[in-house]
C-alpha positions as CSV (number, residue, x, y, z in Angstrom):
1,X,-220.1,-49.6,72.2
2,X,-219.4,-51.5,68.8
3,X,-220.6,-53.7,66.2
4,X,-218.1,-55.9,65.9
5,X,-217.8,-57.4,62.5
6,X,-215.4,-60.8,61.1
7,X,-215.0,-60.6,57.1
8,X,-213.2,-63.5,56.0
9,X,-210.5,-63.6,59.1
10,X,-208.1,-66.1,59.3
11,X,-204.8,-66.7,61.1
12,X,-201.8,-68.7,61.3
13,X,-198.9,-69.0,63.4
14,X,-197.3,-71.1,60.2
15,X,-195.1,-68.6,58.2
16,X,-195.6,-70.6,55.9
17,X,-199.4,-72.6,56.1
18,X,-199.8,-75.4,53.7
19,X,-204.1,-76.2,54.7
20,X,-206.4,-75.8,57.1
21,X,-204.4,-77.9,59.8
22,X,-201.8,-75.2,60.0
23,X,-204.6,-72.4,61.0
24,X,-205.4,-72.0,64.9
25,X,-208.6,-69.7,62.8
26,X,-210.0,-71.2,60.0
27,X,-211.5,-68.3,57.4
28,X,-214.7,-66.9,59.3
29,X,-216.8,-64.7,58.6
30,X,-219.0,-63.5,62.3
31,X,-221.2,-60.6,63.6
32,X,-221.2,-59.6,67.6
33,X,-224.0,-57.0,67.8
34,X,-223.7,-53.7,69.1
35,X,-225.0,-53.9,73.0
36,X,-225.1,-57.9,73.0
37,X,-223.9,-60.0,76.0
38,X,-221.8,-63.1,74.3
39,X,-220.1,-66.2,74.8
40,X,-217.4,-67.5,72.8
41,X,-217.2,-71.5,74.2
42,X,-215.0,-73.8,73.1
43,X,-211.9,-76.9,74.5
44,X,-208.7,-75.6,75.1
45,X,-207.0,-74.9,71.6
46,X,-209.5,-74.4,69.5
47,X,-208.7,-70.9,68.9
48,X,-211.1,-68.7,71.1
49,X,-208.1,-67.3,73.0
50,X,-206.2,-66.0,69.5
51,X,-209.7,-64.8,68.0
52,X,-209.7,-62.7,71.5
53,X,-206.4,-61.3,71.0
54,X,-207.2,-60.5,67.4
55,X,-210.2,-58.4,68.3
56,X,-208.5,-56.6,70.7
57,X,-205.2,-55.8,68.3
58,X,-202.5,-58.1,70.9
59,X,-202.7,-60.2,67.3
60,X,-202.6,-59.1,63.8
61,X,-204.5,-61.7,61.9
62,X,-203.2,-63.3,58.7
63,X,-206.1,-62.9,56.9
64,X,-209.4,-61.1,56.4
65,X,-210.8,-57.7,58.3
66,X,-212.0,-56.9,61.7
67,X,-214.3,-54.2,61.5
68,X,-216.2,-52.2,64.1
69,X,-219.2,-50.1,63.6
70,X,-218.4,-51.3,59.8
71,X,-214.8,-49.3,59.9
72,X,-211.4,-51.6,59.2
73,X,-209.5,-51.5,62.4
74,X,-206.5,-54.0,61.6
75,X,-204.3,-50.9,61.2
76,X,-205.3,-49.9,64.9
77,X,-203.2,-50.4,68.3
78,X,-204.8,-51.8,71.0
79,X,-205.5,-48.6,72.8
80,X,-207.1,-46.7,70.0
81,X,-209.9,-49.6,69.7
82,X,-211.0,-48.6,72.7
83,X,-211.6,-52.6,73.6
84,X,-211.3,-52.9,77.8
85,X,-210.1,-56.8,77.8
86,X,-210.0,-58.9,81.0
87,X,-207.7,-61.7,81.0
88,X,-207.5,-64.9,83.1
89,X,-205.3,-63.9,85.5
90,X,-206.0,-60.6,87.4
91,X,-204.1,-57.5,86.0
92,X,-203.6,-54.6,88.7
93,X,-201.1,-52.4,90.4
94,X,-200.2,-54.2,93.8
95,X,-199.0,-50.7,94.5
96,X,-201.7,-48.6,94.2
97,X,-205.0,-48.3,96.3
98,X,-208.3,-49.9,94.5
99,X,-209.3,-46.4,94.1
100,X,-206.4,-45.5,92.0
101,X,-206.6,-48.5,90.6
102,X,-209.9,-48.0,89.0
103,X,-209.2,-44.2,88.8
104,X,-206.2,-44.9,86.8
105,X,-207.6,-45.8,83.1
106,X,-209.6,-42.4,83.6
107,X,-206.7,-40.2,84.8
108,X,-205.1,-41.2,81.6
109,X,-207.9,-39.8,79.7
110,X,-207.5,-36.8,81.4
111,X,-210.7,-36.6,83.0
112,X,-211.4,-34.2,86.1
113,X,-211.3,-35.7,89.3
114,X,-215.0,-35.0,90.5
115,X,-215.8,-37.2,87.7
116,X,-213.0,-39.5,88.1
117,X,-214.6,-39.7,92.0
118,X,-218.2,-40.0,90.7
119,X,-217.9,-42.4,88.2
120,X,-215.1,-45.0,90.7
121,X,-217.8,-44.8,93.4
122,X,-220.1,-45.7,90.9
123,X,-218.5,-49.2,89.5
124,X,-217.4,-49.8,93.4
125,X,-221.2,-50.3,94.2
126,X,-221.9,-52.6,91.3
127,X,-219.0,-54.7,91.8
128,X,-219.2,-54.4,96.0
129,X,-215.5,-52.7,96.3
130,X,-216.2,-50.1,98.4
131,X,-215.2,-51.3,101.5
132,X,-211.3,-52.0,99.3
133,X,-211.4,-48.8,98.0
134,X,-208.8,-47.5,100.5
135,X,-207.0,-50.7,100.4
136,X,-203.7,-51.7,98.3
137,X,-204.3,-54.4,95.9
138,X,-201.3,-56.5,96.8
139,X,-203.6,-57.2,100.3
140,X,-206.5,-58.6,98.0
141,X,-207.2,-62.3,97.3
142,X,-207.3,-63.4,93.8
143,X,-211.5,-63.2,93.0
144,X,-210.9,-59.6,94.9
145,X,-208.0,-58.7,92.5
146,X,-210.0,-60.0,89.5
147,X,-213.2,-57.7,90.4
148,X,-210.8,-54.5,90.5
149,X,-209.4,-55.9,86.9
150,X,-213.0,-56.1,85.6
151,X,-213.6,-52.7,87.1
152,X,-211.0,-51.3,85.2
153,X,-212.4,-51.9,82.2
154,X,-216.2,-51.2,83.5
155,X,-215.2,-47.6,84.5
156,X,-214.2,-46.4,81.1
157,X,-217.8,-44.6,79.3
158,X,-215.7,-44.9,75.6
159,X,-215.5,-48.8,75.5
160,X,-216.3,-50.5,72.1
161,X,-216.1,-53.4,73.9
162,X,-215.4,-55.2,77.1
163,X,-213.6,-58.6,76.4
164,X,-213.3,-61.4,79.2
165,X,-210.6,-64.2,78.5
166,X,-211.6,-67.1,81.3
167,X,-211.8,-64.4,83.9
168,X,-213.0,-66.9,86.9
169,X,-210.5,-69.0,86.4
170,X,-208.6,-68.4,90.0
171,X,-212.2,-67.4,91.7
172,X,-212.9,-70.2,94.2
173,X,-216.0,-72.2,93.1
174,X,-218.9,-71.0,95.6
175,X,-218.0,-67.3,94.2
176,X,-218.2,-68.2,90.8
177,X,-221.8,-68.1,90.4
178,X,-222.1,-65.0,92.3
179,X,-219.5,-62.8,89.6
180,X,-221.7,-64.2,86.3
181,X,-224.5,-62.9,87.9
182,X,-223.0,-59.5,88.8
183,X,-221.5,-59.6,85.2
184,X,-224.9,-60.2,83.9
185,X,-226.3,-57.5,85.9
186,X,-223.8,-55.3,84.8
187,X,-224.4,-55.9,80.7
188,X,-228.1,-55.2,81.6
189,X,-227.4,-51.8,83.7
190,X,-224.5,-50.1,80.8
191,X,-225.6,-52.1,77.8
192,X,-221.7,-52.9,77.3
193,X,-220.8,-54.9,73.8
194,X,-219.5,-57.9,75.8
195,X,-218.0,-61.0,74.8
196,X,-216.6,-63.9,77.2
197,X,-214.5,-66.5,76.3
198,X,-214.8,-69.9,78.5
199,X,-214.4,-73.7,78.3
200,X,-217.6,-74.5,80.8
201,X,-220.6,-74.1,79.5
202,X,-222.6,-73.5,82.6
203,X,-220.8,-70.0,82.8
204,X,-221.4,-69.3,79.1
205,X,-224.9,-70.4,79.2
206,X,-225.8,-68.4,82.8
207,X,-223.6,-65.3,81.2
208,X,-224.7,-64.9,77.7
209,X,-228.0,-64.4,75.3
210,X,-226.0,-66.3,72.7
211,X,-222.7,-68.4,73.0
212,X,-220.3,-68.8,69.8
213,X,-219.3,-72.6,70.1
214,X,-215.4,-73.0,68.6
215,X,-214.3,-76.0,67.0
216,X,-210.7,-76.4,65.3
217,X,-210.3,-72.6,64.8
218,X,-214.6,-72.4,63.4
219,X,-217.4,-71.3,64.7
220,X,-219.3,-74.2,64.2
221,X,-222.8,-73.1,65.8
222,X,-224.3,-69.5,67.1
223,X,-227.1,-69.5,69.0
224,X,-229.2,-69.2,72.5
225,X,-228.4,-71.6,75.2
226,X,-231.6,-73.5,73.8
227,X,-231.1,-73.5,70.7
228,X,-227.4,-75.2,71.2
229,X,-229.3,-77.7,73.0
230,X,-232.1,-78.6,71.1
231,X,-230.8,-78.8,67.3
232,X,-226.9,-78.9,67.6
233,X,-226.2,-78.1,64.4
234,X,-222.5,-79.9,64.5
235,X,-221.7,-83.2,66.4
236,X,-219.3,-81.8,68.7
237,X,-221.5,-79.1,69.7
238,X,-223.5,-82.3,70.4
239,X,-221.2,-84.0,72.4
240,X,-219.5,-80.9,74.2
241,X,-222.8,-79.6,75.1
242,X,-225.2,-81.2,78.2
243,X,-224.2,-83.5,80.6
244,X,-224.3,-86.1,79.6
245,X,-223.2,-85.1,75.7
246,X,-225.4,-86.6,72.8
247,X,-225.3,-90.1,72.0
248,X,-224.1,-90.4,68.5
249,X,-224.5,-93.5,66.6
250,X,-222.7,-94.1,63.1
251,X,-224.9,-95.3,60.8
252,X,-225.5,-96.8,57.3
253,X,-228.3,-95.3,54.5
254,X,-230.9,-98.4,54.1
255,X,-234.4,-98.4,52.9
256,X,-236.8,-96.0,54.7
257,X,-234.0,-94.6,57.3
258,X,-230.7,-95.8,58.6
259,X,-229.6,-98.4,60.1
260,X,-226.2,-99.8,62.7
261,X,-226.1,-103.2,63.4
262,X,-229.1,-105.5,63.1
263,X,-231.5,-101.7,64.0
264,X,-233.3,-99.7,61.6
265,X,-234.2,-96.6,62.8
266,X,-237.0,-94.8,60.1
267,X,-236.4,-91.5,59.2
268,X,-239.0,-88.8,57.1
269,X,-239.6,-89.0,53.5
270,X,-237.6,-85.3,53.4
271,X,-234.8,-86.7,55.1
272,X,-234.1,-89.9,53.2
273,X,-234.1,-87.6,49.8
274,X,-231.7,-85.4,51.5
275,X,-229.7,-88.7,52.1
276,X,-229.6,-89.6,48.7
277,X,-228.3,-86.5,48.0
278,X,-225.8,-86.8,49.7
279,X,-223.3,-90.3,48.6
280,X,-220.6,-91.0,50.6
281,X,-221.1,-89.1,53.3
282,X,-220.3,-90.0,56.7
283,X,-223.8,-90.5,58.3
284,X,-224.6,-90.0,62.2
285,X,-227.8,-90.0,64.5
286,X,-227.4,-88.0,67.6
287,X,-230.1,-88.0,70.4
288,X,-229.7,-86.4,73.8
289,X,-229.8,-88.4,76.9
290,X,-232.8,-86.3,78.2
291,X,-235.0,-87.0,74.6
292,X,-234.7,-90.9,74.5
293,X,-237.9,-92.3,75.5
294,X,-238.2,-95.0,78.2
295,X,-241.3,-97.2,78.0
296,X,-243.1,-99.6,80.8
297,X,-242.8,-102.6,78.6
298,X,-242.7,-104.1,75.2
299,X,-244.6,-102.7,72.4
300,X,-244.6,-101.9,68.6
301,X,-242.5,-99.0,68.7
302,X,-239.4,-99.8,71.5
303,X,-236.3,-101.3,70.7
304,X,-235.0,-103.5,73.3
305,X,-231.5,-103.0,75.2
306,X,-229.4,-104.4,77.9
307,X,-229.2,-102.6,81.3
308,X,-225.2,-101.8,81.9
309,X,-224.7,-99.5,84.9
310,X,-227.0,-96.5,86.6
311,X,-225.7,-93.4,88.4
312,X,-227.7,-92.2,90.8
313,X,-226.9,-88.4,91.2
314,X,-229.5,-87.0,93.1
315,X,-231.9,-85.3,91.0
316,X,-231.7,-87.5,88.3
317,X,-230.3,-90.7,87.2
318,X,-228.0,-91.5,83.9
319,X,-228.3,-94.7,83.0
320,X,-225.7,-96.4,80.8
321,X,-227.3,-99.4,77.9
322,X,-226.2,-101.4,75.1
323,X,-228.4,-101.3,72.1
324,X,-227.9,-103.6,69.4
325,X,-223.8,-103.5,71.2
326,X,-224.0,-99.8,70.7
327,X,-223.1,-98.1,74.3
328,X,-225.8,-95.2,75.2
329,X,-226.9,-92.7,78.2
330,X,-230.6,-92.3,79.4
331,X,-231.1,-89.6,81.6
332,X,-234.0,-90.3,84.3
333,X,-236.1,-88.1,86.1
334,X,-235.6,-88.4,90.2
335,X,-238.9,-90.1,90.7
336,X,-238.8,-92.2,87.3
337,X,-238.8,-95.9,87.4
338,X,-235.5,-97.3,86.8
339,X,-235.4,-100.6,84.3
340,X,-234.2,-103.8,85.6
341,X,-232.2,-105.9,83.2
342,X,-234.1,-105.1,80.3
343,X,-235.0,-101.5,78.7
344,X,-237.4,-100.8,76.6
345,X,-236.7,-97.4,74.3
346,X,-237.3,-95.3,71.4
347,X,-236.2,-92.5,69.7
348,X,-239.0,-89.6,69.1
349,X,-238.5,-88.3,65.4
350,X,-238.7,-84.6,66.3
351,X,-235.3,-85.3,68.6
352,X,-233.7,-87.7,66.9
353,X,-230.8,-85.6,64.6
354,X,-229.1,-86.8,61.4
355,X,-225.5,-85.8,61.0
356,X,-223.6,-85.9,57.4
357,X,-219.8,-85.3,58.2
358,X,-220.4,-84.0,61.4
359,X,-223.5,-81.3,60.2
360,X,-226.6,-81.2,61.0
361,X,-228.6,-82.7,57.5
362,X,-232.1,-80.1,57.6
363,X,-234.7,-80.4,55.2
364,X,-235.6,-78.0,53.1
365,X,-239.1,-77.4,54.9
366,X,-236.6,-76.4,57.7
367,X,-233.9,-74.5,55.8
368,X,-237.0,-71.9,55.1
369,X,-238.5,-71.6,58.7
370,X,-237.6,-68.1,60.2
């Protein structure tokens, strides 16, 4: 198992790269801790696939070091990092039995085969393969195929890491669930450096203790599953995280807050300075659907929007308003009382976000908290 350190890394498939368009990585600089289980989430092209490929040494990056346990491996093949990497596809030899399947990255190490037998038996119970063992893999089904390919890599004690590129990706839906948990299981049992790259946030957040969010070849947030949630500390991790994403509003600076429209919205004394501070920037306020508050009636402190559509999806509700002709989504607890017509709502300060170009604007009080 590794530390796996990023020191300045960049790459570009432009021989020739004239700005940060031309980079599928944008210059990074990232720690995975030894022993850690990860995610690395992002949309489709943004990079996590190539950052994946440049860990493991499939890719030589353009710029910048990868380093584990603080030594420079860009000089280093694939196979003398030591990184087990499970792709999206399964990998395995139709020929061979699951036993020799599994047996087969150990047999290369040259490992005797009483240990060879103890140690297949042993990631054949974790993974449930036992009753395959005897079977050729071109008989498996795909999420059978893909367990044998994780195994592979689970058998192996000299790992740095494992790597998993969108490995459910052909495992039919009600299994899905079942394999994170088993990989979570497993990271718990062998305390494996593991990192996981997916576009659906339900399997990075049920897999991982903290999930890399990748926007436009940047990490752009790293953090628990909470703390992605709570404070997004970039719009799109906003927007690409929850369902439904954060509303985000453009706004304007105006005295004592911001404003869109005919609505102020106040904002703290250490904010506004931070907004003068600040001319020209683009300014947003993002609020998740779950933190706008729904009031009985009128009062003081609601604004007052216009009822558009509700979806009624069980356990909760999203309901869909115009504000001041700004489009938003409520989120509504099963047994809440649903508005008619008229809603009545505000924004609580500790949940309501500023945004300058796209990051989060903190005050200084909070750029010191631990």
């Amino acid at each position: 198992m590794a530390e796996i350190r990023l020191h300045n890394l960049a790459h570009s498939y432009s021989r020739d790269p004239k700005g940060p368009a031309d980079y599928a990585i944008r210059e990074m600089n990232h720690i995975w801790q030894q022993g850690g289980a990860y995610a690395l989430l992002g949309p489709s092209g943004c990079g996590k696939s190539t950052l994946l490929n440049i860990i493991s040494g499939l890719l030589s990056p353009s710029h910048g070091e990868v380093q584990f346990d603080g030594k420079v491996v860009n000089q280093l093949h694939p196979e003398q990092r030591n990184i087990a990497q499970v792709f999206q596809f399964p990998v395995v030899y139709d020929t061979m039995t699951v036993f020799d399947n599994l047996a087969f990255p150990l047999r290369n190490q040259g490992m005797n085969e009483a240990k060879v037998l103890a140690k297949v038996n042993e990631i054949a119970e974790v993974l449930e393969l036992h009753p395959l063992l005897h079977k050729r893999a071109r008989n498996l089904t795909a999420d059978e195929k893909q367990k044998v390919s994780m195994g592979r890599g689970l058998v192996r004690d000299d790992v740095s890491a494992i790597l998993f590129d969108e490995p459910l990706t052909v495992i039919d839906p009600h299994l899905k669930w079942k394999l994170r948990r088993k990989l979570k299981q497993i990271h718990e049992q062998f305390n494996i450096t593991m990192v996981y790259v997916t576009h659906d946030q339900l399997e990075a957040s049920t897999f991982a203790d903290k999930i890399a969010v990748m926007y436009g070849g940047q990490i752009v947030q790293f953090g628990t599953p909470r703390e992605l949630f709570e404070r997004p500390s970039h719009t799109f991790v906003g927007y690409f995280i929850g369902s439904p994403g954060m509303n985000l509003i453009e706004v304007q600076p105006c005295a004592d807050g911001v404003r869109f429209n005919n609505t102020v919205l106040p904002l703290s004394p250490a904010l506004n300075r931070r907004i003068a501070e600040l001319p020209g920037a683009k300014l947003k306020v993002g609020i998740r659907p779950e933190f706008v508050h729904i009031w009985d009636g009128p009062n003081d402190d609601a604004l007052c929007g216009e009822v558009v559509h509700l979806e009624d999806l069980g356990t909760y509700k999203i309901l869909s308003l115009k504000l001041d002709g700004q489009l938003l989504k409520v989120r509504l607890q099963e047994d809440q009382p649903v508005p008619q017509q008229r809603v009545y709502l505000s924004f609580p300060a500790q949940w309501l976000m500023l945004y300058a170009d796209d990051f989060l604007v903190e005050t200084q009080a909070l750029e010191v908290q631990p």
